[in-house]
BARO-438349 format. One record per residue (C-alpha): residue in one letter; x, y, z. Coordinates in steps of 0.5 Angstrom, whole numbers. Layout:
BEGIN
+------+-------+-------+-------+
! zanu !    xx !    yy !    zz !
+------+-------+-------+-------+
!    a !     X !     Y !     Z !
...
+------+-------+-------+-------+
END
This chain:
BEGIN
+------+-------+-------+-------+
! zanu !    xx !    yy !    zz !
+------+-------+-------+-------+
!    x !    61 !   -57 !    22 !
!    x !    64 !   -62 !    16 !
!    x !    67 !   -59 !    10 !
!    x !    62 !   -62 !     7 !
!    x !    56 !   -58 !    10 !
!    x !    61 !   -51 !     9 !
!    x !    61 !   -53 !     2 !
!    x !    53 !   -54 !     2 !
!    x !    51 !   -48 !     6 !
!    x !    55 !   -44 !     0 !
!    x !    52 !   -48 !    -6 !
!    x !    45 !   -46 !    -2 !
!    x !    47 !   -39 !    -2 !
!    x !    50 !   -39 !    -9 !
!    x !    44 !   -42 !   -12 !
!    x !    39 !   -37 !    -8 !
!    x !    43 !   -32 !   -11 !
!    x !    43 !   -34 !   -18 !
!    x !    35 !   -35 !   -18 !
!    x !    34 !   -28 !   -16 !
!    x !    39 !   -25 !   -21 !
!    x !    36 !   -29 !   -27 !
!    x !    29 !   -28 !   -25 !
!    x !    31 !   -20 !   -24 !
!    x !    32 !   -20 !   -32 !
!    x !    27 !   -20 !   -37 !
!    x !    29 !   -22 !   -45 !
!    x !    24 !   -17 !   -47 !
!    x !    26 !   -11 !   -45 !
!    x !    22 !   -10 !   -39 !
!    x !    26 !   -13 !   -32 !
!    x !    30 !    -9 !   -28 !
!    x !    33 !    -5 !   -33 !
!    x !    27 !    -2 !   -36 !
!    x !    25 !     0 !   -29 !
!    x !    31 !     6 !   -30 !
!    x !    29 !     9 !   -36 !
!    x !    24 !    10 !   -40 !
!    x !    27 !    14 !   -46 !
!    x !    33 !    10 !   -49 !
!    x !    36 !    15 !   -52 !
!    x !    36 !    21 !   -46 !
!    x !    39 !    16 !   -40 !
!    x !    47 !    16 !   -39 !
!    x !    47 !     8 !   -40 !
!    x !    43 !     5 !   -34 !
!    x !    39 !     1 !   -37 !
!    x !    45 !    -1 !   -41 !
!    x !    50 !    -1 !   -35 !
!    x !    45 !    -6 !   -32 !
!    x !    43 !   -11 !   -37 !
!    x !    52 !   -12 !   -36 !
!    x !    52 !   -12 !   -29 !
!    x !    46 !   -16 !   -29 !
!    x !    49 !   -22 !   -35 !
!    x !    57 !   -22 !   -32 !
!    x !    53 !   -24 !   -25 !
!    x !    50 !   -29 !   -28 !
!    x !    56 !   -32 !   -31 !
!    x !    60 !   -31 !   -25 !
!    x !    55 !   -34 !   -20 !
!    x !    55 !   -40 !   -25 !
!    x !    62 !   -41 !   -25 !
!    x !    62 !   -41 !   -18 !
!    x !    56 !   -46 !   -17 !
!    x !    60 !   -51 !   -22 !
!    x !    66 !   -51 !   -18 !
!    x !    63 !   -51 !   -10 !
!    x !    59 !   -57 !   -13 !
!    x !    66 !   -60 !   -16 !
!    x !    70 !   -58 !    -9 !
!    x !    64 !   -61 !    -5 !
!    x !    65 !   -68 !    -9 !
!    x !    72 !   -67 !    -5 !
!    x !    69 !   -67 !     1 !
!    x !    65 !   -72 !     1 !
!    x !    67 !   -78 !     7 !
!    x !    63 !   -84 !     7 !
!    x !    61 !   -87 !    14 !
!    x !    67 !   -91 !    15 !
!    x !    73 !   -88 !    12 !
!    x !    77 !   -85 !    14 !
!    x !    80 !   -79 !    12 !
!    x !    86 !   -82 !     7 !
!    x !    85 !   -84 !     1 !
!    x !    85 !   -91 !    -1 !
!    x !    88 !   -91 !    -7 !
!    x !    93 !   -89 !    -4 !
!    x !    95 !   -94 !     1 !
!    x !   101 !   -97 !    -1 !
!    x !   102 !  -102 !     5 !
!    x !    96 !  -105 !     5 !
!    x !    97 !  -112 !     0 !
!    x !    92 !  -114 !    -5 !
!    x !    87 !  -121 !    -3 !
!    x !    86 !  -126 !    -7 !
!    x !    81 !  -130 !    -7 !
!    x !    80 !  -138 !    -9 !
!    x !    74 !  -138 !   -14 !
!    x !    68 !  -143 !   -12 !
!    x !    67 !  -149 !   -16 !
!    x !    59 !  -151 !   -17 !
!    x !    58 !  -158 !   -18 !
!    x !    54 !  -158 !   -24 !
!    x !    48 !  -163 !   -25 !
!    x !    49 !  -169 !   -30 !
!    x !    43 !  -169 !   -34 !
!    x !    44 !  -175 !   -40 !
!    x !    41 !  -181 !   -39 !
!    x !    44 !  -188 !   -39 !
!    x !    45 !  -188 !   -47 !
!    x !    48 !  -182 !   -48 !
!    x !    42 !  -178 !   -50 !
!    x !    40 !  -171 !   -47 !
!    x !    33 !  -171 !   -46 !
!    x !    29 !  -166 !   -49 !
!    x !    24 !  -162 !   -45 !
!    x !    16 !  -162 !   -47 !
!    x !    12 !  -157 !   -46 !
!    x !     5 !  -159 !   -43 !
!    x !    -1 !  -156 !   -46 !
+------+-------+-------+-------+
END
């Protein structure tokens, strides 16, 4: 298994994982929060000990996907290449090649004149 399809499993996972903790909370009031107590002032803080567990998650599995999708860029290896970089490589000399001349068609008539173009009608 490449590093690359390491890197996907974990950003497939990471983003299963962030859909289910966004779709849990619920702006309003309802969610998963609201399913622990209806009287806010007779709780010990569950609805408010959720709603930041629930809001720190979030941001945490974010972080994470933004950065496995940055570490995965890393690891993408096109067919071909090899595994160093060609950047790199110092021993390999630059080629130059001899730019190709285009023979360009006279278009003036035997006076000097350039004919002008008409169109038909």
């Amino acid at each position: 298994m490449s590093t690359f399809s390491i890197f996907l499993v974990l950003i497939v996972i990471v983003a299963f994982l962030l859909v289910v903790v966004i779709m849990v909370q619920n702006p309003k009031g309802g969610g998963l929060s609201s399913s622990f107590g209806g009287g806010g002032t007779q709780q010990v803080g569950g609805v408010k000990k959720t709603s930041d567990f629930l809001d720190k998650s979030t941001w945490a599995l974010a972080t994470l996907l933004l950065a496995l999708i940055l570490l995965s860029n890393v690891a993408i290896v096109s067919p071909g290449d090899t595994q160093e970089s060609k950047a790199l490589d110092l021993d390999a000399a630059p080629t130059t090649s001899k730019p190709v001349e285009v023979p360009v068609q006279d278009t003036t008539t035997e006076d000097g004149a350039t004919p002008e173009t008409t169109d038909s009608e």
